[in-house]
Every structure is written in C-alpha cells, then in structure tokens.
N, C-alpha and C positions, 0 to 999 in steps of 0.2 A: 337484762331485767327479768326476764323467763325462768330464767336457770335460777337466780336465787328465789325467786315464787312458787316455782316448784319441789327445790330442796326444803325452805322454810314451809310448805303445804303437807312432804310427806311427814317431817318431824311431827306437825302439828296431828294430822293424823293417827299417827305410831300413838304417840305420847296419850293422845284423848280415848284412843280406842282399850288403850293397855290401863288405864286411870277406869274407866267406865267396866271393863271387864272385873277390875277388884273390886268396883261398888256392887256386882253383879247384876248391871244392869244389861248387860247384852251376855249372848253364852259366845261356846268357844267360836261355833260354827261363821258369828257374826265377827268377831275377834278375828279370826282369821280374814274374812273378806277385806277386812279396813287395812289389812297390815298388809294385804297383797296391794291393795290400792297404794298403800303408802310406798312401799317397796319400789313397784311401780313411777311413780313422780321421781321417788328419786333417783333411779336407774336412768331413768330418762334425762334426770336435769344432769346428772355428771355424763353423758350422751353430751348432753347440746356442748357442757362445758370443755372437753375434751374435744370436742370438733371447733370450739371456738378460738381454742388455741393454737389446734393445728396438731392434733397426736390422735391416733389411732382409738377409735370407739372402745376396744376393750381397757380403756383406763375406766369407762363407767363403771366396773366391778370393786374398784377402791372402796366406793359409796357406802355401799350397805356395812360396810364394819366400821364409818366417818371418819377412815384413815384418809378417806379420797380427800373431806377438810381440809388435811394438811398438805397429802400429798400433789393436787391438783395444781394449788397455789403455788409451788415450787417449780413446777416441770418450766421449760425454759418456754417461751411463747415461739411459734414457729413464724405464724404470721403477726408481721412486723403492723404497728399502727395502732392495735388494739389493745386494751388495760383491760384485765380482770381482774381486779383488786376490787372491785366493787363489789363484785360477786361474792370478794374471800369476805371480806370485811360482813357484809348482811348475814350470809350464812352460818358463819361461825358467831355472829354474835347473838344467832337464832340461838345457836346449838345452846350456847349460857345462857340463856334465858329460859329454856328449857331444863336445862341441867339444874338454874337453881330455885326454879317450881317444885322441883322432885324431893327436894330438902325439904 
C-alpha cells in the first residue's frame, strides 16, 4: 500500500510543481525543491518495491525514467506468497491519469 502512495505522491508532485512553475507561480529555485521531493518518494517507493519482491535495491533507478512501471511488474517475484500487482495496477493507472490531465 506504501509503495503505490508514494509513487502516485511523487507524480502528483512532479506534475503540480512543473504546472504551477508555467503559471509562474513559484520560480526555478522552488521548482526545483518539489521535484527533488518528488524524485525522492519515488526513488524510495521503487526501494520498498524492489525489496518487496526480493531483487536488489538498485532496480530503484528504473523509477525516475517510469520504465521501472513496466519493468518492476515483470521481474519474477523471489519471495514466494506475496502479489504485487496491486501496486502495478494503482500506479500505472496514476501515471494515465496524469498523462491525460496534461492533454
């Protein structure tokens, strides 16, 4: 539950900071702060999800280019018991919902 709170937190971030930046309502120096924050959450949440499945913390790096979306959900699950398909399913359906704001 974490891990997509905090994928679907940094998007939301990214997305309001870089919207509010073309209204120019915030300057760069602020733009920047939000995007590190956001950066952040999601670094962290492909972290928990990558440990959740059982594969080495450096798949967190997928994240920031949202290839990790695709690729996270694919990797084989190590430890047995657990579904993360929850996870795919919330996040990726943030990401379109986000994508079709931006239209």
């Amino acid at each position: 539950m974490w891990i997509a709170v905090l994928i679907i937190v940094s998007m939301l971030v990214n997305f309001y900071s870089n919207t509010l930046n073309s209204l120019e309502y915030i300057s760069w120096g602020t733009l920047l702060i939000f995007q590190g924050i956001g950066a952040g959450f999601l670094l962290y949440g492909g972290y928990l999800w990558a440990k959740l499945k059982g594969r080495c913390w450096a798949w967190m790096f997928t994240m920031p280019l949202l290839v990790g979306l695709l690729v996270l959900p694919m990797l084989k699950d190590r430890k047995q018991g657990k579904s993360t398909w929850g996870i795919t399913g919330v996040a990726v359906l943030a990401f379109l919902v986000l994508v079709d704001e931006r239209q």
